[in-house]
Every structure is written in C-alpha cells, then in structure tokens.
N, C-alpha and C positions, 0 to 999 in steps of 0.2 A: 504494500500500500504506500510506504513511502518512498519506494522509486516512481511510482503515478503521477504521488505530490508534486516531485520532483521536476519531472520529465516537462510535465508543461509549462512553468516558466523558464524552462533550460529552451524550448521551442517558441516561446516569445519571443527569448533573449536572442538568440538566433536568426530571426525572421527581422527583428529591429535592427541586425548588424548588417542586412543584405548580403549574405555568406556566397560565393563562388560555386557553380553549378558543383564542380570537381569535389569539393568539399560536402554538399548536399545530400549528391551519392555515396558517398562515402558513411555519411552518419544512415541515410536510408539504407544503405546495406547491411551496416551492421545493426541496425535496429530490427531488420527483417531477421539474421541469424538471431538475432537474442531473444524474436518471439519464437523462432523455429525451435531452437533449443530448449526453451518453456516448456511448449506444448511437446513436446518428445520426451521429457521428464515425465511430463503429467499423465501422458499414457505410457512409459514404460512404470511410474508407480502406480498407475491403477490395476497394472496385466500383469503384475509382479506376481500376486500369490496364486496366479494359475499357471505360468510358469515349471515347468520341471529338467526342462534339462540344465539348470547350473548344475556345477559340482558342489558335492556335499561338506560339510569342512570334516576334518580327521576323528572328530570327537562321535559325530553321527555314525561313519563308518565303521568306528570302533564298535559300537553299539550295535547297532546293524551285523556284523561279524560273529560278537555275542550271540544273540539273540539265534542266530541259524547255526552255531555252536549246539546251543543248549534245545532248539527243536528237535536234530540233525541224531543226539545225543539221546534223547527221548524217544525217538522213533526206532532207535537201534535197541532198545531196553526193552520195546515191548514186543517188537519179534523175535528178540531173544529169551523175551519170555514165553511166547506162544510156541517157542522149536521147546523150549524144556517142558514147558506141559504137555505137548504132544508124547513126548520122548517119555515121561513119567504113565503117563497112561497106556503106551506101549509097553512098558516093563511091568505095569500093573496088570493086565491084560495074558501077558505071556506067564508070569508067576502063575496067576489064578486067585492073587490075593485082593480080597475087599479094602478098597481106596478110598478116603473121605476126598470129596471134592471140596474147594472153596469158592464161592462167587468171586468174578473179581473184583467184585467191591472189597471181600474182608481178605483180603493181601496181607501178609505179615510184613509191616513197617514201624518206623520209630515214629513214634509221638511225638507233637510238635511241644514246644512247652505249653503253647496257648492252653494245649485241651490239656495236660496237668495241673494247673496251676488249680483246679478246680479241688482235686483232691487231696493237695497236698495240707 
C-alpha cells in the first residue's frame, strides 16, 4: 500500500519535469516487469500447496524411509507368522496330537505399560 502512496506523486513529479521519451520507456518498462513479477508471485503463492513435485527436504525423507522401514518390517512378521502356523499344524496333524488353536486376536505378546498400570 505504500508503494501506491508513493508511486503517484513520484508520476506527478515526473510528468511536471517533462522527462525525455528514452527515459519514459524506460521507467514504463520497468514498471510493466514489476507488475509482471507481482502477479507471478501471487499465482505461484496461491498454486503453491497443490504443487508436488518440489523436492522434499532430508528430515521428511528420513521419515518417509522410517515409516516403509517399519511397514516393510511388519508385513515380513506376519507371513512369517502364517508359514509357522501352517508349519505347526502340519506337525500337529502328522503326530495325531490334539492342538489348542489361538484366534489371532489373543497372540502371546508383552503388555504395554498403559494396560498394567491398572493392576499394579
């Protein structure tokens, strides 16, 4: 707003000194770049957040790396727990001996503290 204020007694002052055509052009020209450059601001900050191909900075990648670490990690856990179940009930099967099954919801795992802290 206050290069607006500005601008127009700076185009009075100007138009009162009869400035040289050469001269003229020269502030028109740059006045055209420095609305150009404005409005090419103003829509690359409005298009900004739909945008995707910058590059991500090191801290995201890290993250991102994690994260398909630890999915990566979890999916190799639970096929490797489906080849031992299979594998257990094949040797159950060939013995001939009676096997309790678990759902697998009730998995023998460690207690987090949260759900202790109730009994303690």
């Amino acid at each position: 707003m206050d290069n607006l204020q500005e601008l127009i007694p700076f185009a009075k002052e100007m138009l009162s000194q009869k400035p040289s055509r050469g001269l003229l052009k020269v502030y028109l020209v740059g006045s055209v770049f420095a609305v150009l450059g404005m409005a090419i601001g103003l829509v690359e900050t409005v298009c900004h957040p739909f945008c995707s191909d910058e590059p991500l900075d090191a801290e995201m990648l890290l993250m991102l790396a994690k994260e398909r670490r630890t999915v990566e990690a979890d999916v190799q856990h639970k096929v490797e727990g489906k080849k031992e179940e299979e594998e257990e009930k094949e040797q159950a099967l060939e013995n001939g001996a009676t096997t309790l099954t678990f759902s697998k919801t009730h998995k023998v795992s460690q207690r987090s503290i949260s759900n202790r802290l109730h009994a303690s």
